[in-house]
KEGU-159436 format. One line per 10 residues: for each residue y, z, x of N, C-alpha, C, O, CB. Coordinates in nm, 4 decimals. Each point is the difference from the previous one (the first is absolute). Glycine has a CB too. Layout:
// residues N
Y,Z,X,Y,Z,X,Y,Z,X,Y,Z,X,Y,Z,X; ...;
// end
This chain:
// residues 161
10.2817,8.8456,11.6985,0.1020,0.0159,0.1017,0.1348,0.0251,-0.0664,0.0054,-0.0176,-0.1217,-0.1342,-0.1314,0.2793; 0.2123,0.1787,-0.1080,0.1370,0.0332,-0.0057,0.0406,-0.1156,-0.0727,0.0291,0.0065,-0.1195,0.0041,0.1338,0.3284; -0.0290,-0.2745,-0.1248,-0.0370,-0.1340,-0.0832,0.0197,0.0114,-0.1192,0.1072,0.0126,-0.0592,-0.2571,-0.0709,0.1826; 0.0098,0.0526,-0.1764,-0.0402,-0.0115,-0.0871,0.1375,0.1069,-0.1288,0.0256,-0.0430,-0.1124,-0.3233,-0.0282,0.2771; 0.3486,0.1768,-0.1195,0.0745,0.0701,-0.0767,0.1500,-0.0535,-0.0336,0.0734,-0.0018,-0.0989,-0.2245,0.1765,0.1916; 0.1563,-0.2123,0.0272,0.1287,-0.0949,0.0262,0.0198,-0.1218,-0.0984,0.1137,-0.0152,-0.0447,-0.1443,0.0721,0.2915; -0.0810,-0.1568,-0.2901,0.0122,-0.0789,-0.0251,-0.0137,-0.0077,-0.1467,0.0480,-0.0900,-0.0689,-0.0861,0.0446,0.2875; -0.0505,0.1746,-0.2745,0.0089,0.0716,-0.1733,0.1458,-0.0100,-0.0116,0.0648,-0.0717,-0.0763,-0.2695,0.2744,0.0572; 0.2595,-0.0908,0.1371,0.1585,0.0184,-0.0242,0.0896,-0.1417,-0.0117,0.0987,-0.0210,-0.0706,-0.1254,0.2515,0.2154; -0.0270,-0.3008,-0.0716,0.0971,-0.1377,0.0000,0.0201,-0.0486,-0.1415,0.1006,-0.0208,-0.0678,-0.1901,-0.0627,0.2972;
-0.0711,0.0700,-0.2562,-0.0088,-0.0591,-0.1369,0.0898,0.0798,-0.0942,0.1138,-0.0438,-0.0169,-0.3533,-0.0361,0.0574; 0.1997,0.2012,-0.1094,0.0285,0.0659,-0.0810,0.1410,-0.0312,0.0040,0.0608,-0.0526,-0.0932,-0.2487,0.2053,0.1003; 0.2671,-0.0991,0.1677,0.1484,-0.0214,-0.0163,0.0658,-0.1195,0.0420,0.0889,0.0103,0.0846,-0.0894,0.2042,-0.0634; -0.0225,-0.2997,-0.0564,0.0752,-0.1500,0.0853,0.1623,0.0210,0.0447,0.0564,0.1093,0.0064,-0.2141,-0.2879,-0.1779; 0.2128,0.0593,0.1980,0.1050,-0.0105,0.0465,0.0921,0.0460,-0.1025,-0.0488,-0.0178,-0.1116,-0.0272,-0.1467,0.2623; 0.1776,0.2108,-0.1530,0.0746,-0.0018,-0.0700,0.1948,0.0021,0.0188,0.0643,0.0622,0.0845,-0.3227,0.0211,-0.1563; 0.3029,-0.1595,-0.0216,0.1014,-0.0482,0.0244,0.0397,-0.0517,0.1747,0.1081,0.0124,0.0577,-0.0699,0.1376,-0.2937; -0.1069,-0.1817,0.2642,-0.0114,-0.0835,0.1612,-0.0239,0.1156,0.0818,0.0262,-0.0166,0.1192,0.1525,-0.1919,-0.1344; -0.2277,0.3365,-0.0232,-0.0277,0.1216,0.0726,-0.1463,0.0025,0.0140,-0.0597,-0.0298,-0.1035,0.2605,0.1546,0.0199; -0.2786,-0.0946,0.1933,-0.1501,0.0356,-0.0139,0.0403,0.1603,-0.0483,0.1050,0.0608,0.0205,-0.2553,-0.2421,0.1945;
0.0051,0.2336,-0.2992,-0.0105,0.1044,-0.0052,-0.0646,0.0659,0.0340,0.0148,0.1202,-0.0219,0.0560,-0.1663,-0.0687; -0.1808,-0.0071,0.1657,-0.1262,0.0529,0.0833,0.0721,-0.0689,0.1655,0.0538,-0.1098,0.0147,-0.3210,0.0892,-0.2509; 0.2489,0.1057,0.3202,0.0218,-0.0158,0.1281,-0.0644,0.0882,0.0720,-0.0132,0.1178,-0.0332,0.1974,-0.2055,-0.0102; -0.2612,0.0001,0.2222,-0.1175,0.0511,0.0678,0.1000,0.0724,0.1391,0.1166,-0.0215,0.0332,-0.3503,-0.1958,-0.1295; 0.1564,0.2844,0.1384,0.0695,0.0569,0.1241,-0.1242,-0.0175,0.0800,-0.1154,0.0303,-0.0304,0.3070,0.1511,-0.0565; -0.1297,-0.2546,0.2309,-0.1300,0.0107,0.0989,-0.1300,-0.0801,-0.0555,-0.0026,-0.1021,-0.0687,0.0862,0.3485,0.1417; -0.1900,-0.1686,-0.0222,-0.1482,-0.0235,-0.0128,-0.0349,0.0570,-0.1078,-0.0838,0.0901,0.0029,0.0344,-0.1006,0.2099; 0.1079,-0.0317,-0.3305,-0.0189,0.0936,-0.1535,-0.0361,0.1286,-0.0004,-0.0762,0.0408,-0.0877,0.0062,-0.2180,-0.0043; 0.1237,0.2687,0.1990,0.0289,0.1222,-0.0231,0.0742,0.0655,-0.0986,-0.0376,0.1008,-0.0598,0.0010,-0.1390,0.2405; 0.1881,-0.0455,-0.2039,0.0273,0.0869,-0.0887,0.0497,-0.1112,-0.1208,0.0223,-0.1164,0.0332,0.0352,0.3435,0.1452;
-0.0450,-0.1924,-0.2911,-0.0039,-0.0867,-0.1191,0.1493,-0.0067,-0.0469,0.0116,0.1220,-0.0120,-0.2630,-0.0563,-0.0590; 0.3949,-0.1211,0.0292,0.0849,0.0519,-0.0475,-0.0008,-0.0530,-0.1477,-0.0211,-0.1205,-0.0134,0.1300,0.1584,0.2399; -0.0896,0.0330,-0.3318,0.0068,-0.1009,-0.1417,0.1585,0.0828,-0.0769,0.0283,0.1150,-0.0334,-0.3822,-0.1720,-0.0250; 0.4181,-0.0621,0.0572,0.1586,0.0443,-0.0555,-0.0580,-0.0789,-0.1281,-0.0280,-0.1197,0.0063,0.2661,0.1292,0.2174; -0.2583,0.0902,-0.3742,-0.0071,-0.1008,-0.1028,0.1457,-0.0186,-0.0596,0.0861,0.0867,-0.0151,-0.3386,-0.0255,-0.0378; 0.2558,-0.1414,0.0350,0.1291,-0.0350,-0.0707,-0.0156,-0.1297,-0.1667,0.0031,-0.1215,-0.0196,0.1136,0.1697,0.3370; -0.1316,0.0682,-0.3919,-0.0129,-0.0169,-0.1273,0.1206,0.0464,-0.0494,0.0648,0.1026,0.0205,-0.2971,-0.0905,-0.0250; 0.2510,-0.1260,-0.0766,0.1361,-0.0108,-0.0772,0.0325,0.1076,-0.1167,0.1061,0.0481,-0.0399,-0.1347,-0.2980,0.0885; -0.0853,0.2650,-0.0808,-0.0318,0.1068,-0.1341,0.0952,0.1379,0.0687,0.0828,0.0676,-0.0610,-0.3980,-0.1578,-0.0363; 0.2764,0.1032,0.2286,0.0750,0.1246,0.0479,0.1466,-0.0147,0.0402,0.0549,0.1052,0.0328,-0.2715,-0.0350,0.0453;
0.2835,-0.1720,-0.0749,0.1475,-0.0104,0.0142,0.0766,0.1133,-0.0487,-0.0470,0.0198,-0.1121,0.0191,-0.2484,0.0933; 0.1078,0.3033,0.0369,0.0748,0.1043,-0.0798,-0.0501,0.1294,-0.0240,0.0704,0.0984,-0.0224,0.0038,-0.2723,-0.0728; -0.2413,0.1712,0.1022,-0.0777,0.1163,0.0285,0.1004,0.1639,0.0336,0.0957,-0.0151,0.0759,-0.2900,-0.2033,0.0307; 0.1724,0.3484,-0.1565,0.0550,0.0668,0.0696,-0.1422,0.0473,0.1347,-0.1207,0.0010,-0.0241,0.3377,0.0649,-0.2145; -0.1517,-0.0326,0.3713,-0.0884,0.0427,0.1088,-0.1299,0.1111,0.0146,0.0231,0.1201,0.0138,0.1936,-0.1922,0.0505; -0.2910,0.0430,-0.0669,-0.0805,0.1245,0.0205,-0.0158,0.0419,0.1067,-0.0052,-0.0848,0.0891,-0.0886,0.0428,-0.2336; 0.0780,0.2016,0.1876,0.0457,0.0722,0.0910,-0.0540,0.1175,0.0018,0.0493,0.0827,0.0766,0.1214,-0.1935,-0.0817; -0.2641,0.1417,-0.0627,-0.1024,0.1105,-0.0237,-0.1124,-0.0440,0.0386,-0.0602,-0.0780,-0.0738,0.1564,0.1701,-0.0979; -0.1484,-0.0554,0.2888,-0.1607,-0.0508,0.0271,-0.1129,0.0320,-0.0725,-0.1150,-0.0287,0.0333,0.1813,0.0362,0.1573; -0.0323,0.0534,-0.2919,-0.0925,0.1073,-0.0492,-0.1320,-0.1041,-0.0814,-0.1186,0.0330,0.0023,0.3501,0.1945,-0.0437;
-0.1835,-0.3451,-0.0215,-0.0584,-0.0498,-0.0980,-0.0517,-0.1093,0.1197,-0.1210,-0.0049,-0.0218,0.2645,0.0749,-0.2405; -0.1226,-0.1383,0.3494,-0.0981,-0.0469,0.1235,-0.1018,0.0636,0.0789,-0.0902,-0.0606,0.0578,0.2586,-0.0358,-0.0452; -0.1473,0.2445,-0.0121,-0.1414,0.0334,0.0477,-0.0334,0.0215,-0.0894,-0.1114,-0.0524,0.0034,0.1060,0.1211,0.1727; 0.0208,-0.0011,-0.3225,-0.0743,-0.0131,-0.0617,-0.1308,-0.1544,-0.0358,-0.1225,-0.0055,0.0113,0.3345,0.2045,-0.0481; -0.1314,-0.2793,0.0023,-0.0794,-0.1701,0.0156,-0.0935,0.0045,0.1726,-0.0999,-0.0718,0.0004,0.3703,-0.1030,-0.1628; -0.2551,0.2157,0.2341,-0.0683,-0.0194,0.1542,-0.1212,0.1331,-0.0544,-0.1211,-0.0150,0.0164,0.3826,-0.0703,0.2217; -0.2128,0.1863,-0.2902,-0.1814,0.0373,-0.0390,-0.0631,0.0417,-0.0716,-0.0880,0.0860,0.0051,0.0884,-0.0677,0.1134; 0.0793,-0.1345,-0.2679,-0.1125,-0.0619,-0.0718,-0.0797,-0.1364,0.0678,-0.1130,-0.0274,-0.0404,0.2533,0.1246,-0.1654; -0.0827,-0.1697,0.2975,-0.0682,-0.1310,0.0223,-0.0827,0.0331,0.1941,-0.0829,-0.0794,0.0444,0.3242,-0.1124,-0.2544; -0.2022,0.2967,0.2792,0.0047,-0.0253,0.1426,-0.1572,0.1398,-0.0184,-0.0023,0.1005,-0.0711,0.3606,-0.2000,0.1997;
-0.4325,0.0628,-0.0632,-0.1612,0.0954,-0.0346,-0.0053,0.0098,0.1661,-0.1079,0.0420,0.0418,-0.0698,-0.1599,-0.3112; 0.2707,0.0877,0.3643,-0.0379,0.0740,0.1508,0.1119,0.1390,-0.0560,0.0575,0.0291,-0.1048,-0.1053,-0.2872,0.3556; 0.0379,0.3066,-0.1363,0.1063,0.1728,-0.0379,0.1130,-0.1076,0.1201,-0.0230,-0.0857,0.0853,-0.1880,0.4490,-0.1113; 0.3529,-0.2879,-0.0382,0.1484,-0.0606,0.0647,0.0627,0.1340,-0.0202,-0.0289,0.1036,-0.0599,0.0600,-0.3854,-0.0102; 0.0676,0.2370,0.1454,0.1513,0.0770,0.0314,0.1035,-0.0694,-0.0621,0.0050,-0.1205,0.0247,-0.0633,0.1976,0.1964; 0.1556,-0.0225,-0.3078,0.0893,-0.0701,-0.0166,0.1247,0.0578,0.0423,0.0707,0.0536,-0.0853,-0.2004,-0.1483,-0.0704; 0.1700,0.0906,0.2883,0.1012,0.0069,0.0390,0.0821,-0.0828,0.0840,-0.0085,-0.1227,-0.0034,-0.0827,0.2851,-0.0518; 0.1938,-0.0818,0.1530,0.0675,-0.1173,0.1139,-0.0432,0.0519,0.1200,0.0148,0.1196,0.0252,0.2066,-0.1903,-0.1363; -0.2679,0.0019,0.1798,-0.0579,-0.0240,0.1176,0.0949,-0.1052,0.1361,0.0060,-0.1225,-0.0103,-0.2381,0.1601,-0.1813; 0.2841,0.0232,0.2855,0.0695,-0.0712,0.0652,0.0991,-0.0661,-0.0156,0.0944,0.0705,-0.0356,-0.2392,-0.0532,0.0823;
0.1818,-0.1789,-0.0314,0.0524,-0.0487,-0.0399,-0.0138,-0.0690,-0.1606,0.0871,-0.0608,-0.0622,-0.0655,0.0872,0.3121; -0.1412,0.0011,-0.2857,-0.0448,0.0243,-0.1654,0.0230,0.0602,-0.0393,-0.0135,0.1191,0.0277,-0.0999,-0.1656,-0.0420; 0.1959,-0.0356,-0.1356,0.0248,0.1242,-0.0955,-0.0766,0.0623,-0.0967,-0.1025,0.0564,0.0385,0.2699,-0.1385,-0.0081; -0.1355,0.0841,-0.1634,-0.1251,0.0829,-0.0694,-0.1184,-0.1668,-0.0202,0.0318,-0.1131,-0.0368,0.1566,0.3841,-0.1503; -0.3242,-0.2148,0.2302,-0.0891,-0.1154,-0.0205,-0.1328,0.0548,-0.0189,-0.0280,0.1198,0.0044,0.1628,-0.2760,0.1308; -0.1884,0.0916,-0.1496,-0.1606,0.0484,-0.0310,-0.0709,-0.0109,0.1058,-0.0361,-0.1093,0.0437,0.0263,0.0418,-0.2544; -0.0253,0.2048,0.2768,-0.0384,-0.0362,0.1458,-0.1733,0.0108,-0.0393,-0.0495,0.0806,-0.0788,0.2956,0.0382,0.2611; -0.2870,-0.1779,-0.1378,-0.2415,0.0101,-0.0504,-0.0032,0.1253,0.1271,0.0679,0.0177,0.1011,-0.2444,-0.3849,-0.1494; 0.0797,0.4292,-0.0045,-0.0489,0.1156,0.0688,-0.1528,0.0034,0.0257,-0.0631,0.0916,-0.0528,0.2548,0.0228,-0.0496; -0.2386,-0.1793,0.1566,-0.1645,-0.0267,-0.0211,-0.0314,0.1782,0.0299,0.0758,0.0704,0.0667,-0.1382,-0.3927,0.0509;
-0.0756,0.3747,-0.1888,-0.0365,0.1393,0.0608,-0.1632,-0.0537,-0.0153,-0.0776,0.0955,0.0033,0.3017,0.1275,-0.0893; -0.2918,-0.3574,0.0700,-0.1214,0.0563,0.0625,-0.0117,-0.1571,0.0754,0.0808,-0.0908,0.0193,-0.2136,0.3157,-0.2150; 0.0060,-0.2067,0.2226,-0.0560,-0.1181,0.1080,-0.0279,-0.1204,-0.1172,-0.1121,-0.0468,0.0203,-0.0332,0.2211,0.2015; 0.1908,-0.2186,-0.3012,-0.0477,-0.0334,-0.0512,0.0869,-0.2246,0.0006,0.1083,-0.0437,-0.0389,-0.2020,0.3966,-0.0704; 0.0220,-0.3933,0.1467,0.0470,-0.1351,0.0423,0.1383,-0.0633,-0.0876,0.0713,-0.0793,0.0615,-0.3423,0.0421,0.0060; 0.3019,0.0674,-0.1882,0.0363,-0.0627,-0.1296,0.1287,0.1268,0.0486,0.1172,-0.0243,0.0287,-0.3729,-0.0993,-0.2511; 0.2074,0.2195,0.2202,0.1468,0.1456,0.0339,0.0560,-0.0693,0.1241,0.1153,-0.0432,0.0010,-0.2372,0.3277,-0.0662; 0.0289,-0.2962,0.1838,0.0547,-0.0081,0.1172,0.0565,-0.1201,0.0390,0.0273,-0.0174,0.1188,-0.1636,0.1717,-0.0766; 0.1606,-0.2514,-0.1363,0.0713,-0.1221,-0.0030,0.1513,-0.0470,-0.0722,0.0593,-0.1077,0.0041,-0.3024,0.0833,0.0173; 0.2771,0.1547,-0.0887,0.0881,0.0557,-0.0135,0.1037,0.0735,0.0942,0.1175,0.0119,-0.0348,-0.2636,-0.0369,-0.1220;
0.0883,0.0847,0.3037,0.0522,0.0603,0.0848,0.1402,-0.1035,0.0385,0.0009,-0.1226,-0.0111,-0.2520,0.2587,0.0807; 0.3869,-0.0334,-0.0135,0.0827,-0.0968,0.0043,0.0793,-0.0442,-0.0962,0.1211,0.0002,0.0224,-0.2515,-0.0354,0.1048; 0.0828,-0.0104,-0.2498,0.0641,-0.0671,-0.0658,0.1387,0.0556,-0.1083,0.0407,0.1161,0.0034,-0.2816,-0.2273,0.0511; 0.2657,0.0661,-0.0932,0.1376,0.0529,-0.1112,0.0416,-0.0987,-0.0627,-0.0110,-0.1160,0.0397,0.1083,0.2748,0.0857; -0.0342,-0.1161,-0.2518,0.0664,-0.0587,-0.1142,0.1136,0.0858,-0.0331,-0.0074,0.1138,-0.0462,-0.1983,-0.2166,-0.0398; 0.3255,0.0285,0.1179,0.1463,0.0185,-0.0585,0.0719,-0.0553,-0.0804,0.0011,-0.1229,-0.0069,-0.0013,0.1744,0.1524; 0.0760,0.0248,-0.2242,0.0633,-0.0609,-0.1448,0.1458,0.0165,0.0151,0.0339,0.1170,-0.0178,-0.2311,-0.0484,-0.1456; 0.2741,-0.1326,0.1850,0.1154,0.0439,0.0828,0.1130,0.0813,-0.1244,0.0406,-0.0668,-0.0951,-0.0782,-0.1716,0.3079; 0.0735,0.3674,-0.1981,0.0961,0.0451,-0.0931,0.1308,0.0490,0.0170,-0.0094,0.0829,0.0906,-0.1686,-0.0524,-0.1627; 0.2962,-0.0366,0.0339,-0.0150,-0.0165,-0.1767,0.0280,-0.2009,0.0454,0.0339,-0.0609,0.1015,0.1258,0.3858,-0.2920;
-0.1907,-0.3561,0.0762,0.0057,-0.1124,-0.0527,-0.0142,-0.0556,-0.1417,-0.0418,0.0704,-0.0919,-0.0089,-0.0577,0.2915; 0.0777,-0.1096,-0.2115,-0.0309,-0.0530,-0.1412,-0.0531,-0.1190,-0.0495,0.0022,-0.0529,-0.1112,0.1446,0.1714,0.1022; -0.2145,-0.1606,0.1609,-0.0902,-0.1403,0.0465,-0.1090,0.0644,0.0747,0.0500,0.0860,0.0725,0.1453,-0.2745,-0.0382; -0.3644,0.1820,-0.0169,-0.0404,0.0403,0.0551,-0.0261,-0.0784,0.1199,-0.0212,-0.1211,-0.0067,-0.0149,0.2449,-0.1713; 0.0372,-0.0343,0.3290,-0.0044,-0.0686,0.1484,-0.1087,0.1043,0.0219,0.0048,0.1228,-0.0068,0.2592,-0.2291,0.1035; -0.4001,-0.0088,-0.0579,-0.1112,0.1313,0.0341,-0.0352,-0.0635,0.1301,-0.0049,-0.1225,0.0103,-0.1162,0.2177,-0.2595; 0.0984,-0.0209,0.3414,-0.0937,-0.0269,0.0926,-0.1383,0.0213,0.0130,-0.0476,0.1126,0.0141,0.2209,-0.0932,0.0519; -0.2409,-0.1246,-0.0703,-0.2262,0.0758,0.0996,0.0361,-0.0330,0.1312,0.0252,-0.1052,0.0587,-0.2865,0.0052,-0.2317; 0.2552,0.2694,0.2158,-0.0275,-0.0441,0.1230,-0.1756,0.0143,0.0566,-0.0551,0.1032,-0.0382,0.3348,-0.0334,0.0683; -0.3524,-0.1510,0.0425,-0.1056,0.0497,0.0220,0.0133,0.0427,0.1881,-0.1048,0.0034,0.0643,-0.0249,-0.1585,-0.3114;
0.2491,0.1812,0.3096,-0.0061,0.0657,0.1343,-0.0404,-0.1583,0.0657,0.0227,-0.1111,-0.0480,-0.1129,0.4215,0.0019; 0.0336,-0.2786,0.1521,-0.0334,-0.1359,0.1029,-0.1480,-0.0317,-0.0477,-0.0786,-0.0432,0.0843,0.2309,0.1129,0.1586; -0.1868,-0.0542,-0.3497,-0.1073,-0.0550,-0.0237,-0.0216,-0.1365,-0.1257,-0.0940,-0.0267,-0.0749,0.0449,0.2814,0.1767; 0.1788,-0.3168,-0.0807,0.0145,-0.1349,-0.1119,-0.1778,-0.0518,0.0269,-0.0986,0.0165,-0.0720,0.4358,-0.1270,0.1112; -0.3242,0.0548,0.0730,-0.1642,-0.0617,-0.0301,-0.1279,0.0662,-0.0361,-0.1073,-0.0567,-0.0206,0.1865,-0.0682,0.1683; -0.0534,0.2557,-0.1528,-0.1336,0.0386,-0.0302,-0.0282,0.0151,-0.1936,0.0797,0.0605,-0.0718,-0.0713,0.0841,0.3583; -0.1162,-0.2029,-0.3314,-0.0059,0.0332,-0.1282,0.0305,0.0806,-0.0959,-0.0165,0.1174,0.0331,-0.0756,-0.1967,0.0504; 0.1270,0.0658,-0.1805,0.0060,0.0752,-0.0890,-0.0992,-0.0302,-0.1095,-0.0319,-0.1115,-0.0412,0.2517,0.1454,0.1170; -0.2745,0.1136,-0.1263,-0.1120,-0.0293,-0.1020,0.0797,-0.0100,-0.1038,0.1136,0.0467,-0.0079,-0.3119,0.0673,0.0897; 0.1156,-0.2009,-0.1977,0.0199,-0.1149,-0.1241,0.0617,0.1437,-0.0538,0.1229,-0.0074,-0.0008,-0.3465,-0.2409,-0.0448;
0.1661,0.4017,-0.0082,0.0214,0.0951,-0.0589,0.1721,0.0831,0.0265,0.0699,0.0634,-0.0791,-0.3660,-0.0751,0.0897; 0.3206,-0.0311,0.1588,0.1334,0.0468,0.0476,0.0613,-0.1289,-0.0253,0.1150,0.0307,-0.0316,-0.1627,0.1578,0.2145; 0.0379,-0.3215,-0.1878,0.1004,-0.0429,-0.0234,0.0315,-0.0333,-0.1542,0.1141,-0.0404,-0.0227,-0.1397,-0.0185,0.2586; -0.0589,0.0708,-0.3391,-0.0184,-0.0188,-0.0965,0.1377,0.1755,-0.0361,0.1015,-0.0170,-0.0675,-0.4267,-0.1827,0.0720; 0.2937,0.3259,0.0502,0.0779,0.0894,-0.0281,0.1687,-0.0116,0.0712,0.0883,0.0694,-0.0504,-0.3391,0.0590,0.0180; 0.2816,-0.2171,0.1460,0.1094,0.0210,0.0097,0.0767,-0.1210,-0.0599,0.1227,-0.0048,0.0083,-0.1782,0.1605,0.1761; -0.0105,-0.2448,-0.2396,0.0744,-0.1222,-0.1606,0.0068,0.1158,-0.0836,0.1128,0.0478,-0.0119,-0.2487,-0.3254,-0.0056; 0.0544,0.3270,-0.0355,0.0439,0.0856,-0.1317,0.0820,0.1393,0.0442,0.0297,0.0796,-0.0891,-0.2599,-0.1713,-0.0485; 0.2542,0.1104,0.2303,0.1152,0.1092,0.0533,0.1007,-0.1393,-0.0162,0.0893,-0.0017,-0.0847,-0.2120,0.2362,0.2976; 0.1096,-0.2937,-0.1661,0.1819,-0.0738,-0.0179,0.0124,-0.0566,-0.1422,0.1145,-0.0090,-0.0441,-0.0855,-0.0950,0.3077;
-0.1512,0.0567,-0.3569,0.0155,-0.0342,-0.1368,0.0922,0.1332,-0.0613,0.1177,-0.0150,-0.0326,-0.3694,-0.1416,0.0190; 0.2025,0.2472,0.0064,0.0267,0.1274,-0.0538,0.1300,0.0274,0.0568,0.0821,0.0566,-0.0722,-0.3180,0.0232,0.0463; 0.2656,-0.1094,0.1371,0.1328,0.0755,0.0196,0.0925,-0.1040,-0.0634,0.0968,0.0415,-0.0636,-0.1478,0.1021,0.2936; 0.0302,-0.2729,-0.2186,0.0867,-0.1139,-0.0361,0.0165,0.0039,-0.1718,0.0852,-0.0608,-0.0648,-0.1762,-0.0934,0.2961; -0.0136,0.2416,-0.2829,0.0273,0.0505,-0.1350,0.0774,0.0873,-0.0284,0.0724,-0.0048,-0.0994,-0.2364,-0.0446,0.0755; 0.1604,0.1786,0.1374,0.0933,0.1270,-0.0044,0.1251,-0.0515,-0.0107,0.0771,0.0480,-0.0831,-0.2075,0.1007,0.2177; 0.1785,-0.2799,-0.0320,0.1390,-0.0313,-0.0078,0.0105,-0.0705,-0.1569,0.1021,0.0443,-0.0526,-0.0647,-0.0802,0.3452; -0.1004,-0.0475,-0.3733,-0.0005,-0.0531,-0.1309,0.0364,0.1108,-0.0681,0.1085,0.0129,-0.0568,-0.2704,-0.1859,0.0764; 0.0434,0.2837,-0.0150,0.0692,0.0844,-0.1133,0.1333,0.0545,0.0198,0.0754,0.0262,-0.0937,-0.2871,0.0338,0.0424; 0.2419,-0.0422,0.1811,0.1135,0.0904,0.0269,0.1580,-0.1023,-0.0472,0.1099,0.0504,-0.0234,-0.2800,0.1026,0.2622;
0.1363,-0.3069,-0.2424,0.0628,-0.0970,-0.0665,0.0053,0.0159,-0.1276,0.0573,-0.0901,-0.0612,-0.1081,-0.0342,0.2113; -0.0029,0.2352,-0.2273,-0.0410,-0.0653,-0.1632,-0.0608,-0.0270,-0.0436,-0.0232,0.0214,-0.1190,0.1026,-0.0643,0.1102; -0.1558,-0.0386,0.1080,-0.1381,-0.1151,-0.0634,-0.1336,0.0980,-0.0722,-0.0530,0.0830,0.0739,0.0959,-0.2905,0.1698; -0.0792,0.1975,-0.3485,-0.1390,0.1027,-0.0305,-0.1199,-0.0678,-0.0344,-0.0920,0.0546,-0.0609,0.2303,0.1147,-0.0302; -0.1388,-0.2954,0.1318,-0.0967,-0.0676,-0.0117,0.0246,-0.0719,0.1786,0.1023,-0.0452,0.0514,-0.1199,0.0186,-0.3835; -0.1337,0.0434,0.3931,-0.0004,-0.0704,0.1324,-0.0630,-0.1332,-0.0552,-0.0934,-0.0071,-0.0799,0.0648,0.2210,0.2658; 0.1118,-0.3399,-0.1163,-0.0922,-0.0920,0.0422,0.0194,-0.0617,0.1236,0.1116,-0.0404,0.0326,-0.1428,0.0121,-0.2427; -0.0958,0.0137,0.3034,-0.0041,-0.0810,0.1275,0.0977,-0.1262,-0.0203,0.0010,-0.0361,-0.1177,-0.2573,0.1124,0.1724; 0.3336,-0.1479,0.0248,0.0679,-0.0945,0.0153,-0.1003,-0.1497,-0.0246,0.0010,-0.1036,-0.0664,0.1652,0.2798,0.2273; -0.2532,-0.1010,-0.0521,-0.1308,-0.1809,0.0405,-0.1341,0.1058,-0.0863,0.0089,0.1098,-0.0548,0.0574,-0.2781,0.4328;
-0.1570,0.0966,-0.3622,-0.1596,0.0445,-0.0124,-0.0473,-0.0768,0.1470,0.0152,-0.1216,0.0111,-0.0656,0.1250,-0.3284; -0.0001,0.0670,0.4133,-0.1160,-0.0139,0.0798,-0.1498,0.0147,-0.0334,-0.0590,0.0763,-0.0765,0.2280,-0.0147,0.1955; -0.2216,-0.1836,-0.0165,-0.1284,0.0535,-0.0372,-0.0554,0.0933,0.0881,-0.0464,-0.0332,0.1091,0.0112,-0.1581,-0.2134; 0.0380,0.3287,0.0547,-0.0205,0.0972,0.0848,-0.1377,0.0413,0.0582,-0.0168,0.0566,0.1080,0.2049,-0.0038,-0.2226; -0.3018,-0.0968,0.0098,-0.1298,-0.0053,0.0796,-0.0484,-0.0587,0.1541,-0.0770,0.0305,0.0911,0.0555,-0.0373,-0.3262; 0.1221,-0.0996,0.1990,-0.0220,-0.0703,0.1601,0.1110,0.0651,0.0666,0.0564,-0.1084,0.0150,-0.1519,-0.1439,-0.0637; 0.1566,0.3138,0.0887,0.0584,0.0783,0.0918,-0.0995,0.1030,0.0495,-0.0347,-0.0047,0.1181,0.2537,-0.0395,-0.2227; -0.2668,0.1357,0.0246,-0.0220,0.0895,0.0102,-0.1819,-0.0178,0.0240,-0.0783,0.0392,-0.0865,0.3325,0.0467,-0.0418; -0.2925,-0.1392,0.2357,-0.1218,-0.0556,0.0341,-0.0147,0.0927,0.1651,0.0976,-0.0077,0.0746,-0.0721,-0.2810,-0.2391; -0.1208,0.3527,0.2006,-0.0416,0.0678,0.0968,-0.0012,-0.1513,0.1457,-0.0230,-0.1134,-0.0422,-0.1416,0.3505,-0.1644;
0.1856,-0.2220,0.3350,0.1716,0.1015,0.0102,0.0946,-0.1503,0.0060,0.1228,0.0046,0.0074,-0.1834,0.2850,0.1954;
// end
């Protein structure tokens, strides 16, 4: 479930400086995660989308759009094209990286379908879409060595559904 993604995110990002950094909207429809890592203080902004879709498809195996859509701006919209249960559970959904910035603010949205599952394989890919981007901002800090803040135990997250 959505849940279940939410609560990887909790872990991974705890509270910080009396700020949450994971925050739920609704019926876990939509996910908000403001990381706020210190490492990025002073950061200059990134503002070229170019190197986020790139990261969305090396890690994202449904077909997406990456543009702005409505009141969305540039995001990773899922494009399911066959019948296929794992594609079509994707329908709806999006991932936004908010730019320019020099802190990353991403949204999952999964549309009005917070309660319905997500498979272990999609949620297992939209942690490592936000690992990876939360690296893009490291390097763009300087940093050339990544390291995770916490270690999760990620096997048990990532358990069908």
């Amino acid at each position: 479930m959505t849940e279940k993604l939410y609560s990887l995110l909790k872990e991974e990002y705890p509270e910080a400086n009396g700020s949450e950094q994971v925050t739920i909207y609704g019926a876990h429809e939509r996910i908000y995660l403001n990381i706020l890592d210190e490492r990025l203080r002073g950061a200059p902004e990134i503002k070229d989308s170019s190197e986020i879709t790139r990261i969305a498809e090396e890690v994202f195996d449904v077909p997406f759009e990456f543009e702005a859509k409505g009141d969305v701006g540039e995001a990773v919209f899922f494009n399911p094209v066959s019948e296929d249960p794992y594609q079509q559970n994707h329908y709806a959904h999006f991932v936004q990286v908010y730019l320019p910035s020099n802190y990353p603010l991403i949204i999952i949205s999964t549309g009005n379908r917070g309660a319905v599952e997500l498979f272990q394989i999609q949620r297992k890919n939209y942690f490592d879409y936000i690992m990876k981007i939360h690296e893009l901002f490291l390097r763009n800090a300087g940093y050339t060595k990544y390291q995770r803040l916490r270690k999760i135990s990620l096997p048990q997250m990532f358990t069908n559904p």
